[in-house]
C-alpha positions as CSV (number, residue, x, y, z in Angstrom):
1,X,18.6,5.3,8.1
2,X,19.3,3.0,5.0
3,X,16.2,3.4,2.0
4,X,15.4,0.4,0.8
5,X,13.0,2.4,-1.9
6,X,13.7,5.7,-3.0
7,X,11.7,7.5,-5.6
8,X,12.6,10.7,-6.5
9,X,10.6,13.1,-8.6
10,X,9.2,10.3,-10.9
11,X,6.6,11.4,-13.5
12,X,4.3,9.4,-16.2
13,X,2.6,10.9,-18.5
14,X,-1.1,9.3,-20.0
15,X,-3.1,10.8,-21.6
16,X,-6.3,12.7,-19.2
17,X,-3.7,11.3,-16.5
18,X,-0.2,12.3,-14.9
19,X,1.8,10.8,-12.2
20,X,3.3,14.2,-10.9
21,X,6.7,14.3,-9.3
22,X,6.4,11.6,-7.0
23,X,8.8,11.5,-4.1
24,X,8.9,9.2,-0.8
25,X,11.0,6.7,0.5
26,X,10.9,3.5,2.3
27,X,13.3,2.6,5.1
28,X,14.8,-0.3,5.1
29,X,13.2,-2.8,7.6
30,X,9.6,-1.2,7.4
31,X,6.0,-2.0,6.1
32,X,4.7,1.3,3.7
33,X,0.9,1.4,2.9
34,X,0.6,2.9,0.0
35,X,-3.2,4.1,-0.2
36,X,-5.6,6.5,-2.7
37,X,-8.9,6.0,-4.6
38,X,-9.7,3.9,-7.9
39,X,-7.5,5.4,-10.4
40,X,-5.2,7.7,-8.2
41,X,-1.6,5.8,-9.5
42,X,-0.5,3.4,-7.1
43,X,-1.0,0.7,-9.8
44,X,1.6,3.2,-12.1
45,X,3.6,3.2,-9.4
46,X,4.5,-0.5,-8.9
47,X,4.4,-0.3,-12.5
48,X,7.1,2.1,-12.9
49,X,9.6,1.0,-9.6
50,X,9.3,-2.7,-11.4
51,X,10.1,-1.4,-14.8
52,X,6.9,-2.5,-16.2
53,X,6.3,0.8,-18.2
54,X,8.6,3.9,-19.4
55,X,8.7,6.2,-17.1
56,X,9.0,10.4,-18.3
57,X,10.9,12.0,-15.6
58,X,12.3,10.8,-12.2
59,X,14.4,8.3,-10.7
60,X,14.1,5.2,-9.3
61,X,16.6,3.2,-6.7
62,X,15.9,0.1,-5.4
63,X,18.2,-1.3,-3.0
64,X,20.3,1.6,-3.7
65,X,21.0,0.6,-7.3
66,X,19.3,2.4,-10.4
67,X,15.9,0.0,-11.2
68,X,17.0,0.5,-15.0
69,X,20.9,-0.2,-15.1
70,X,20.6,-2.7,-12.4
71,X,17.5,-3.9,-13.0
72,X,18.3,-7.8,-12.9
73,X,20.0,-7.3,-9.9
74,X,16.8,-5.7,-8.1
75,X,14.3,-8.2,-9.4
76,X,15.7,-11.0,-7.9
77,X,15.9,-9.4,-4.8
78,X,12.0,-8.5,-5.0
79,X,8.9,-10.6,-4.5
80,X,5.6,-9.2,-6.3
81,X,2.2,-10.2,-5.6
82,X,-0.2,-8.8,-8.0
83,X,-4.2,-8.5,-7.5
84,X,-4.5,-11.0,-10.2
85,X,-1.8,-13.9,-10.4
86,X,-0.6,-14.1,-13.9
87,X,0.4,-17.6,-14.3
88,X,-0.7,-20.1,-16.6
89,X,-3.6,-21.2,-15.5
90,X,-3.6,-24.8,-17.4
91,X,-0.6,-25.8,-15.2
92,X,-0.5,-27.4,-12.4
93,X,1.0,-25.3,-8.9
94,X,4.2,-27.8,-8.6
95,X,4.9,-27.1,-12.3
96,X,4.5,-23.5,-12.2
97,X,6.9,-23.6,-9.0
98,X,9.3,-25.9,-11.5
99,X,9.0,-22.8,-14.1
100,X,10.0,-19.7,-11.9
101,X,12.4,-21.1,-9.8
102,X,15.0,-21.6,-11.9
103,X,15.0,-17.5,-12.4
104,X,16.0,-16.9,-8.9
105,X,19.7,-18.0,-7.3
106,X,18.6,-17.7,-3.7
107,X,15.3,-19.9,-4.4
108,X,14.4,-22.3,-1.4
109,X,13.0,-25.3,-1.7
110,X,12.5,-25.9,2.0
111,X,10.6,-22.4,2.6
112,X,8.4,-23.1,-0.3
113,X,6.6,-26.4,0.6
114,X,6.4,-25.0,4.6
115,X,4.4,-22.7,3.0
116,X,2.5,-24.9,1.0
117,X,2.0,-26.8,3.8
118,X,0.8,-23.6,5.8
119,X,-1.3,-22.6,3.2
120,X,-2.7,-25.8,2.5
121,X,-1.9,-25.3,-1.3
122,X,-2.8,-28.4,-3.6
123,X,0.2,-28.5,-6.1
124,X,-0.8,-31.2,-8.4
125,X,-4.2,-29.1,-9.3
126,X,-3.9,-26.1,-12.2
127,X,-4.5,-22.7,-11.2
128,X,-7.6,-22.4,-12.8
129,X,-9.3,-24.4,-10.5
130,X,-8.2,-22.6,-7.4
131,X,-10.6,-20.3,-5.4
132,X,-9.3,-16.2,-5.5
133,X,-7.9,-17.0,-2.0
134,X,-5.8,-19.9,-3.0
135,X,-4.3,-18.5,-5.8
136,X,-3.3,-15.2,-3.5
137,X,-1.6,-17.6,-1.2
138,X,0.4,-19.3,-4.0
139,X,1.6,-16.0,-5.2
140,X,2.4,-15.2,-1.8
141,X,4.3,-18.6,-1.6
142,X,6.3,-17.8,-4.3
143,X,7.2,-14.1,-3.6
144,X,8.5,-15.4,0.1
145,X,10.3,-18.8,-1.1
146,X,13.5,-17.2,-3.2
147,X,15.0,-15.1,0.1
148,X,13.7,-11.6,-1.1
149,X,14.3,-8.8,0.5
150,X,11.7,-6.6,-0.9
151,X,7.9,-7.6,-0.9
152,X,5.9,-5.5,-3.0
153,X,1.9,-6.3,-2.8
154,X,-0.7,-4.6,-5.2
155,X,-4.1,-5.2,-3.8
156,X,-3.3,-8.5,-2.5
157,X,-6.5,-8.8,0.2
158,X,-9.3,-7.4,-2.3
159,X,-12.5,-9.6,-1.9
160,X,-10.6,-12.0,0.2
161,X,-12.2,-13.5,3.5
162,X,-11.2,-11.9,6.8
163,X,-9.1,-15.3,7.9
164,X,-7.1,-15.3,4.8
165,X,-6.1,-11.4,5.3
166,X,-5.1,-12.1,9.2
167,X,-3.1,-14.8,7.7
168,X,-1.6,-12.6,5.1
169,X,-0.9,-9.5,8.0
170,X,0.8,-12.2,9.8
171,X,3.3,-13.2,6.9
172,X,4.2,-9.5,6.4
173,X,4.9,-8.6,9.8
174,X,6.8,-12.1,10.5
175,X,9.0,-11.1,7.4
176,X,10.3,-7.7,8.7
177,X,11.3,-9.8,12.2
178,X,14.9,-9.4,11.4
179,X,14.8,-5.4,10.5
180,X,16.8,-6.2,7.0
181,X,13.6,-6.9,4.8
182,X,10.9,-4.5,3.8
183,X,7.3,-4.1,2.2
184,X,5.0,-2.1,-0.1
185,X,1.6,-2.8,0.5
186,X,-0.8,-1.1,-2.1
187,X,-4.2,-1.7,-0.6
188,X,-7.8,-0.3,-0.5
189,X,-8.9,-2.1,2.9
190,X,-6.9,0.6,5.4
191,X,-7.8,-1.3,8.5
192,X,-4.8,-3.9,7.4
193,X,-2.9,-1.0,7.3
194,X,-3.8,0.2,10.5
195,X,-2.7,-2.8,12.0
196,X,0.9,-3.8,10.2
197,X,2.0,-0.7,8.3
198,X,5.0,1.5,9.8
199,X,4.5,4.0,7.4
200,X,1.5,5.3,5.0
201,X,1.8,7.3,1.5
202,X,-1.5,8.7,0.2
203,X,-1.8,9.3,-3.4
204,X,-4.6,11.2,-4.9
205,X,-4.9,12.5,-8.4
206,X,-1.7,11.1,-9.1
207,X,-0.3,13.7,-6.5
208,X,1.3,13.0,-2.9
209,X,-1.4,13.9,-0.1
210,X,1.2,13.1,2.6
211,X,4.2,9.9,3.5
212,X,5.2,9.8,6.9
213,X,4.7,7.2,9.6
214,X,1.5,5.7,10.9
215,X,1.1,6.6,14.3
216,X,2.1,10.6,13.5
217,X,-0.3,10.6,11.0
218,X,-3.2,8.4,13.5
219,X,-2.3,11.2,16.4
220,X,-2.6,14.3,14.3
221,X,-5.3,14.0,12.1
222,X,-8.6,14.5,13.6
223,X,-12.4,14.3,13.3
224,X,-13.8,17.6,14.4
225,X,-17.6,17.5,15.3
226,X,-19.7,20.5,16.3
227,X,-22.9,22.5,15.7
228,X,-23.6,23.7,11.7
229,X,-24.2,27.0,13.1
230,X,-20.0,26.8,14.0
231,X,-18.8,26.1,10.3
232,X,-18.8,29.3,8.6
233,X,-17.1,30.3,5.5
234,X,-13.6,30.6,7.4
235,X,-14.4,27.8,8.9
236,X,-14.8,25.7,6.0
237,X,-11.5,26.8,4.5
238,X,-9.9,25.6,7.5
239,X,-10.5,21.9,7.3
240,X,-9.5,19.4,4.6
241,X,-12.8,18.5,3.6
242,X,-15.9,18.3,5.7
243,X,-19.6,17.1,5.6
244,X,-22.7,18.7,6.9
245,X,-26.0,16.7,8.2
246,X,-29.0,18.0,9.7
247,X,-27.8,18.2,13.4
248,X,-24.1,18.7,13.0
249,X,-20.8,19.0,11.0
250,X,-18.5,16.5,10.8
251,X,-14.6,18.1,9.5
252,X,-11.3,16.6,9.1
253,X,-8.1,18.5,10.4
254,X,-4.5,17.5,10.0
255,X,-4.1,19.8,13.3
256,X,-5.0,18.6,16.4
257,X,-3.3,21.5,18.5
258,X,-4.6,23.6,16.1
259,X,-8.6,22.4,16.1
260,X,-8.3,22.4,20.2
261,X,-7.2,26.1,20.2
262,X,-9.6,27.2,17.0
263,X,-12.9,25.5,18.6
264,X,-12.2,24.8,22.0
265,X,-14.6,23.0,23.9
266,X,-17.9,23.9,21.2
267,X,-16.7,20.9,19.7
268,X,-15.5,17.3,19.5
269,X,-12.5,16.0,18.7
270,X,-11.4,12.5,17.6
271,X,-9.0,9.8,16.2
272,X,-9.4,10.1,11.9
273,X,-9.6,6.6,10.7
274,X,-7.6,5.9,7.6
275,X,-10.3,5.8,5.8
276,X,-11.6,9.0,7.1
277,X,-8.8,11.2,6.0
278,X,-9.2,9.2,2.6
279,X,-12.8,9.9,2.1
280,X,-12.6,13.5,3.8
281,X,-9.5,14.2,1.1
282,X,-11.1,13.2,-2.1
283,X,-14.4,15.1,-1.0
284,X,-11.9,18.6,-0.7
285,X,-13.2,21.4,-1.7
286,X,-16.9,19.8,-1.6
287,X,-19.5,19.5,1.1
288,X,-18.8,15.4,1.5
């Protein structure tokens, strides 16, 4: 299977941080959630595959081609949305369209005002007097309109309104329809995830938890629920972090098989969330 994204081994260096030897790929035609608490390096990651910052170690390949000797070539293949829009914000939408164009071969005119059009965008008022919302869905205009064939999102749906991110989750999975374009989606809000993303890479302490796709990852991991007086010492080694309330545990296990045959019927088992296996993860080690 083609790679749109590999990354092999990359490393950055800050200091009372390190990105350590990051590897995972994307395959071409596929939606990647790339998840991790505040501070974990998925913001250092875009950073690094877009050239943004120096990297110390590692490679990069984008489309197959090297994201530093190539690195014009990839960039106007790619469309980035970024958290925050930087664009002037004195201008008006129609004149910051009029800017970035120009920078891109394949731009379309046509796709970009359906878009407007969808997105209700008013391009004769500046940025700055556009709602968070709006200005995400002018980015997101611009990243579609120049035929790329790589989306990459950093926190796109933060603090927006539930319509606006069903919106967005519909645009991302309409532009993978033809199995030749791909997206990284860095987000905090895993349930968008859970409902687009083909594959998931977890990143934690600027470490690799896992990458692999969605559903293996939904039908392994599991919520284990039992009786305190059933999570001894062995026990607690066992799981990958686990809390303890005053009529139960509650443990995560990357084992389904595994939990069944250790605990049998004493226990529950369920489904881990996303968002379970994140918390559960950064609590290892700790009673959550």
């Amino acid at each position: 299977m083609e790679n749109v994204l590999e990354i092999n081994k990359l490393k950055k260096i800050y200091s009372g941080f390190v990105l350590k030897d990051i590897s995972f790929a994307l395959p071409r035609g596929y939606i990647m959630g790339l998840i991790g608490p505040n501070g974990a390096g998925k913001t250092t990651i875009i950073k690094l595959i877009l050239n943004l910052i120096k990297k110390n170690g590692g490679a990069v390949k984008v489309f197959g081609l090297d994201h530093l000797k190539d690195e014009v070539a990839v960039k106007s293949r790619i469309g980035f949305v970024h958290d925050t829009p930087y664009f002037c914000e004195y201008l008006s939408l129609k004149q910051i369209k009029a800017s970035v164009a120009p920078f891109y071969p394949d731009w379309r005119d046509d796709l970009f005002m359906k878009l407007v059009q969808e997105f209700e965008l008013p391009l004769r008022k500046s940025l700055s007097k556009l709602s968070r919302g709006m200005k995400m869905k002018f980015a997101l205009a611009l990243a579609l309109s120049h035929n790329a064939d790589f989306i990459i999102l950093d926190e796109p749906t933060s603090g927006l309104d539930p319509v606006f991110r069903r919106q967005l989750l519909g645009k991302l999975s309409e532009f993978i329809q033809d199995a030749e374009k791909s997206v990284l989606f860095s987000t905090h809000i895993t349930s968008d995830l859970e409902r687009i993303a083909d594959y998931i890479t977890f990143i934690h302490n600027g470490e690799i938890v896992f990458s692999s796709p969605k559903d293996e990852i939904l039908e392994n991991w599991v919520l284990v629920k039992g009786p305190n007086d059933l999570l001894n010492e062995e026990d607690g080694k066992y799981f990958l972090g686990y809390r303890k309330r005053e009529f139960g545990f509650e443990a995560l296990s990357s084992d389904r098989t595994g939990a069944l045959r250790r605990f049998g019927q004493r226990v529950v088992i369920e489904k881990a969330s996303l968002e379970d296996i994140m918390f559960f993860i950064t609590r290892r080690g700790r009673d959550a």
